[in-house]
N, C-alpha and C positions, 0 to 999 in steps of 0.2 A: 504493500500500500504506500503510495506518494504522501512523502513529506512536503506539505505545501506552503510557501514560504512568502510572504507577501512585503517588500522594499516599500516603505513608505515615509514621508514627510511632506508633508506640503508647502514644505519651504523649497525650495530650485536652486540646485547647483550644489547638491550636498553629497554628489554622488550617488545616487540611487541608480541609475542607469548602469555606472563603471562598475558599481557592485554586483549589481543582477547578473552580469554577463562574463564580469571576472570569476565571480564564486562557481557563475556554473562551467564555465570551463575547466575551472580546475577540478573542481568534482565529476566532471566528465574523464575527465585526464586519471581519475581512481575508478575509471571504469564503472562509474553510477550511470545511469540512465537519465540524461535529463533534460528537461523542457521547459523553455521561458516563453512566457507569456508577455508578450508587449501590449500595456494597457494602456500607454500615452501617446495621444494624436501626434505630437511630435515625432515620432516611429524613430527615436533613437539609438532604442536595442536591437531595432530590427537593423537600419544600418550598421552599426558595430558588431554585428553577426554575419557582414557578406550580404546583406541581400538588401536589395534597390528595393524602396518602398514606395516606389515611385512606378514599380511593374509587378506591384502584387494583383496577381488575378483576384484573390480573396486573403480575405485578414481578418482581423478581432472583432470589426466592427459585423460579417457576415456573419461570424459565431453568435454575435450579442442580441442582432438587430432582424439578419434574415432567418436565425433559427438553421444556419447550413450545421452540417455536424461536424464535431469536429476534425475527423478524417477529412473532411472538405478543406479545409481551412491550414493544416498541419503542415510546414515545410521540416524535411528531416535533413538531418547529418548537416548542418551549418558550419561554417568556418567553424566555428569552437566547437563544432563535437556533439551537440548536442541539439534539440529539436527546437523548433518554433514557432509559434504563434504571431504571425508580425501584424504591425500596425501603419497605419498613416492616417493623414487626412482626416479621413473620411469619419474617420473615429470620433471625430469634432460632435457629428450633429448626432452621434447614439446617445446621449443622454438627455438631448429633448424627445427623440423618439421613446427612449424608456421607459417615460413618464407613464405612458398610460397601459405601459406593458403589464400581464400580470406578474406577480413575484419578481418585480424588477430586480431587485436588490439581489434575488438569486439565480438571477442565470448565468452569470459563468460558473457559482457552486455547481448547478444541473449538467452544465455544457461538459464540465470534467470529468464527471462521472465515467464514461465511459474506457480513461485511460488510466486512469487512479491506479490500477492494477500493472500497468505498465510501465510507468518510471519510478525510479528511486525516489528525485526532487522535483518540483515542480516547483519554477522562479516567478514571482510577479513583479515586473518592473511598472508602478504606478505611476499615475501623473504627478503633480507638483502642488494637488490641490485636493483639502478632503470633499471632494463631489461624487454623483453616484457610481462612477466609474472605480474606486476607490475603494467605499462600500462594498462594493461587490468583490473585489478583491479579498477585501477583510470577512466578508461573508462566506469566501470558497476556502479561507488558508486556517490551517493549523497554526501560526504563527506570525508573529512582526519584528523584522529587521527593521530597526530604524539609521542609516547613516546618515552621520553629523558630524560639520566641522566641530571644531573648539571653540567657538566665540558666543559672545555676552550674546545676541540677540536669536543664537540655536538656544539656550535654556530656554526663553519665553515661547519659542514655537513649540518647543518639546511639551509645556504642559497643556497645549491647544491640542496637541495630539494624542497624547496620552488620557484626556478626556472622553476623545472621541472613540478609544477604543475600550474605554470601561462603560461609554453609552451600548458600543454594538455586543459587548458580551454579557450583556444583560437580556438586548431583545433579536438578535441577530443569531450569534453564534456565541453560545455559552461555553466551550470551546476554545479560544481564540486565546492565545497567550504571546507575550512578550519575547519574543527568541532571542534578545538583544540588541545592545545601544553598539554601533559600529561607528570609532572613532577615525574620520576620514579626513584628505588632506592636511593633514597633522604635521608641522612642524616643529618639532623640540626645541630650537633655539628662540619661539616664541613664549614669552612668558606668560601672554593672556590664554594660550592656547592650553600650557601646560595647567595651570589654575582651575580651568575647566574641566579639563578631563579629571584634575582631584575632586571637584566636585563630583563629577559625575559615577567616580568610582565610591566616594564616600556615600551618595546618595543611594546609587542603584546597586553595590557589591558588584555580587556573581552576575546580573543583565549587563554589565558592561565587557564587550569580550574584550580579550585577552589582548589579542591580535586589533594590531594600528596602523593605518593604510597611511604611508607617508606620502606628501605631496612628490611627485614622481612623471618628470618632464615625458618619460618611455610610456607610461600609464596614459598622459596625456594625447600622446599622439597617437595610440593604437588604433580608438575608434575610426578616425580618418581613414586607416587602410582597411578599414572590416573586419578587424583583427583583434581579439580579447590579448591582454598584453603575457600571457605564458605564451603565444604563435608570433607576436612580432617580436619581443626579445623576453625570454623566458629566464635569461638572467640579471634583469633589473627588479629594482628593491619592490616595485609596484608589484609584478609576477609574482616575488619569492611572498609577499604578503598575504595575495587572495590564496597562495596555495594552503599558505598556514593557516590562512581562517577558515578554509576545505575541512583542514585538519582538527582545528578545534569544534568544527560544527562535528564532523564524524565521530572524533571521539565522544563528544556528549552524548549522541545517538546512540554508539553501539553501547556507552554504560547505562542509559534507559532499557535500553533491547534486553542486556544483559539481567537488569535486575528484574523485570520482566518473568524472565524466564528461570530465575531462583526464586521466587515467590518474594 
């Protein structure tokens, strides 16, 4: 059964995108099974995955809005290894469509159903905004990545957000928990940067992972070539990072499985 994993902030630029698509790479790269879902009109992930979003026959929006299935809709083996759901455009006007759809808030829960059985992880790379398209992420995923710089004005989004996910696991998905706070663009030699992250360690413990994505020029230019940064250079600091955070999500995984299975 897919571990489903929902990238979200509604704040922009905090790497939500480089994460979805790094993490899954690299957990492709340990031969998981995995499939991102591109839920923002922007079609971000879908570009930094190798594919022109701009010649998608079908995307997110046929899965949300025309009801195609998902086999319809599904691009496999992408530059990074792993499957896709891509997006564009078009994705713009499905949330005025939505509106009057029934079970709005659940149809990409419904739409996934079918492969839950099929991949290890399934990634969601959200928009930049808590709207229904968002929701509905947070409605299908077992969990929340949140990636966040260090600075004074991520704390104030952070409890806008964290709000909003103690409203949906009350009437949505009871369900729905915190996978962790992903410390991004991070530079050490800043000292508002470092401050924060003590905060964020003293507040939240064990939800703040371990692993810290440093500001990384190679990270930066990968999406440009369609390329998750372990394919365009798989030994810069950015690569060696998403790998370890691969690392620290599976180990947490298999010590859940594990205990699981000793009663």
């Amino acid at each position: 059964m897919a571990k489903i994993i929902a990238f979200a902030n509604q704040k922009g630029g905090v790497g939500k995108t480089t994460s979805t698509i790094n993490l899954a790479a690299s957990l492709a790269a340990t031969e998981r099974n995995v499939l991102v879902i591109d839920l923002d009109p922007q079609g971000n992930a879908t570009m930094a995955s190798g594919v022109d979003k701009y010649a998608l026959k079908n995307s997110i929006y046929d899965l949300l809005v025309e009801d195609n299935s998902i086999e319809d809709v599904l691009i496999q083996n992408t530059a990074g290894k792993y499957d896709l759901v891509g997006a564009n455009g078009d994705l713009t006007a499905a949330e005025i469509k939505l509106m009057d759809s029934f079970a709005r808030e659940m149809k990409l829960k419904n739409a996934l159903e079918p492969v839950k059985d099929i991949y290890d992880f399934i990634l969601i790379d959200c928009p930049p905004s808590l709207n229904l398209l968002t929701i509905n992420a947070m409605a299908a995923s077992n969990s929340v990545i949140i990636p966040m710089q260090c600075e004074y004005f991520a704390l104030e989004g952070l409890t806008a957000l964290l709000d909003t996910i103690n409203k949906l696991t009350s009437v949505l998905n009871s369900n729905l928990v915190i996978e962790g706070l992903l410390r991004t663009m991070f530079d050490p030699r800043n000292k508002l940067a470092n401050e924060v992250s003590q905060q964020l360690k003293s507040h939240f413990g064990s939800k703040v992972f371990r692993t810290i994505i440093p500001r990384n020029v190679r990270l930066a230019e990968s999406p440009s070539h369609g390329l998750p940064a372990i394919f365009y250079d798989k030994y810069s600091n950015g690569a060696k990072a998403y790998l370890a955070l691969a690392g620290e999500l599976l180990r947490k995984y298999d010590s859940l499985d594990q205990t699981v299975i000793n009663g």
